[in-house]
Each structure stands twice: as structure tokens, then as C-alpha cells.
C-alpha positions in Angstrom: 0.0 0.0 0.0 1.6 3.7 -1.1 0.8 6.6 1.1 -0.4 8.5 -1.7 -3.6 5.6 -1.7 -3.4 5.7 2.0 -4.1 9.6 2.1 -7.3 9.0 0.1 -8.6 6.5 2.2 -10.3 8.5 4.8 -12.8 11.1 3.7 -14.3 13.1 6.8 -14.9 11.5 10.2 -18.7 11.1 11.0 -19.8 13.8 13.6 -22.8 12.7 15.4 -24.6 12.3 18.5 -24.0 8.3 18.1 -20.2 8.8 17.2 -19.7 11.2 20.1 -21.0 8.8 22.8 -18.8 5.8 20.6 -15.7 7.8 20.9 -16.5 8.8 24.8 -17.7 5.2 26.4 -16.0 2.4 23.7 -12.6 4.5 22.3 -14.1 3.8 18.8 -14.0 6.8 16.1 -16.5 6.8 12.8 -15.1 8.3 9.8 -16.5 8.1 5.7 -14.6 6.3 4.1 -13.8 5.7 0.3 -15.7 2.6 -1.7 -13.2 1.0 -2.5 -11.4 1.0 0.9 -10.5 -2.6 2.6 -10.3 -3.0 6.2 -6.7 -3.6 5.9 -6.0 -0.1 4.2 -8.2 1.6 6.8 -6.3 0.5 9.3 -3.1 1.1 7.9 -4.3 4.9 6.8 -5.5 5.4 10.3 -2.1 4.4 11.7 -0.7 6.4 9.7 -2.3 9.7 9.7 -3.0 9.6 13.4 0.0 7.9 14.6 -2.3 5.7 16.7 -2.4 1.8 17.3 -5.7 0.6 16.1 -7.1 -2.6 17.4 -10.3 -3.7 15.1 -12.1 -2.2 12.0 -15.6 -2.4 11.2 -16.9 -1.3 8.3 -20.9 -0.5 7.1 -22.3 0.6 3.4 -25.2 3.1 4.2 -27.6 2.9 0.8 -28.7 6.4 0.1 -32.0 7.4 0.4 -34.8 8.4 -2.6 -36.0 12.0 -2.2 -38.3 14.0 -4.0 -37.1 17.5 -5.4 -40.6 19.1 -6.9 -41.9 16.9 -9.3 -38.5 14.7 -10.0 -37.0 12.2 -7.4 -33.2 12.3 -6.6 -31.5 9.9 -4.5 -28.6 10.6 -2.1 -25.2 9.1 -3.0 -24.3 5.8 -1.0 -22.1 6.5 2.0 -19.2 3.4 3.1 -18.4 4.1 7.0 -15.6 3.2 8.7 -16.0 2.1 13.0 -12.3 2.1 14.2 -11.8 0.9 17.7 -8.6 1.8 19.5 -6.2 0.2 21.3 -6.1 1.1 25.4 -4.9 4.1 25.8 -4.9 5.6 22.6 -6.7 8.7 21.7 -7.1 11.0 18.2 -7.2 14.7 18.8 -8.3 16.1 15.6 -7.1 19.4 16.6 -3.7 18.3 16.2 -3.8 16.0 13.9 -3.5 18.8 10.8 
């Protein structure tokens, strides 16, 4: 794996009210991810960027959702998220981490 893949790998990280309480009680962060990401580059991107030790990656593919607009219907683009759970100990400040 290159680090010029790696760098593309992670999108955003997911900012929620279900996240938040992940990343408080479990040390697990949720971040968008791209398609065509495996577990094993996710990790390995994470590690990377973060300079963390990740312990297990779990990944979900969100279908998006059929909307109306007027008379047409649109539909929201599919989203693939990424849990990662962290080793004891570890922590990612995102304040830093730019």
C-alpha cells in the first residue's frame, strides 16, 4: 500500500450524536470512508495519519436514500463508514492531527 492511496482512504470523520457517545464510552471513532477502501488499508491509513495503534475495524455501506425535489426524485449518494476501535490508551485529537 503507497501513502499517496493511504491519504485518500479517509474522507471526513462522521460527527454525530451516536459517534460522540462511541468515541466517549467504547474509544471507537466513525469516519466516511472511500468505496473502494478494505479493512486492511483503513487501518493502515489510520495508523498512519494519526500515529495511533488501532485494534479492530468495522466497516458499514449506508444505501442512500430516494428524495423527492418538486416533481423529479433524486437519491442521495451511497455512504461506506468506517468504525475504528482503539487500542487502550490511545486517543485522536483532531485538533492536532492537521
Amino acid at each position: 500500500m503507497n501513502n499517496q492511496r493511504l491519504m485518500k482512504i479517509l474522507l471526513a470523520p462522521v460527527v454525530s450524536e451516536k459517534s460522540t457517545m462511541l468515541a466517549d464510552n467504547h474509544s471507537q471513532i466513525a469516519f466516511k470512508v472511500s468505496s473502494t477502501a478494505t479493512k486492511q488499508e483503513i487501518k493502515a491509513a489510520v495508523e498512519l495519519l494519526f500515529k495511533v495503534e488501532v485494534e479492530s475495524v468495522r466497516v458499514l455501506n449506508q444505501a442512500g436514500k430516494q428524495k423527492r425535489f418538486g416533481k423529479s426524485i433524486g437519491r442521495r449518494s451511497d455512504v461506506r463508514k468506517a468504525y475504528i476501535a482503539l487500542k487502550d490508551g490511545q486517543e485522536i485529537n483532531f485538533s492536532e492531527a492537521a
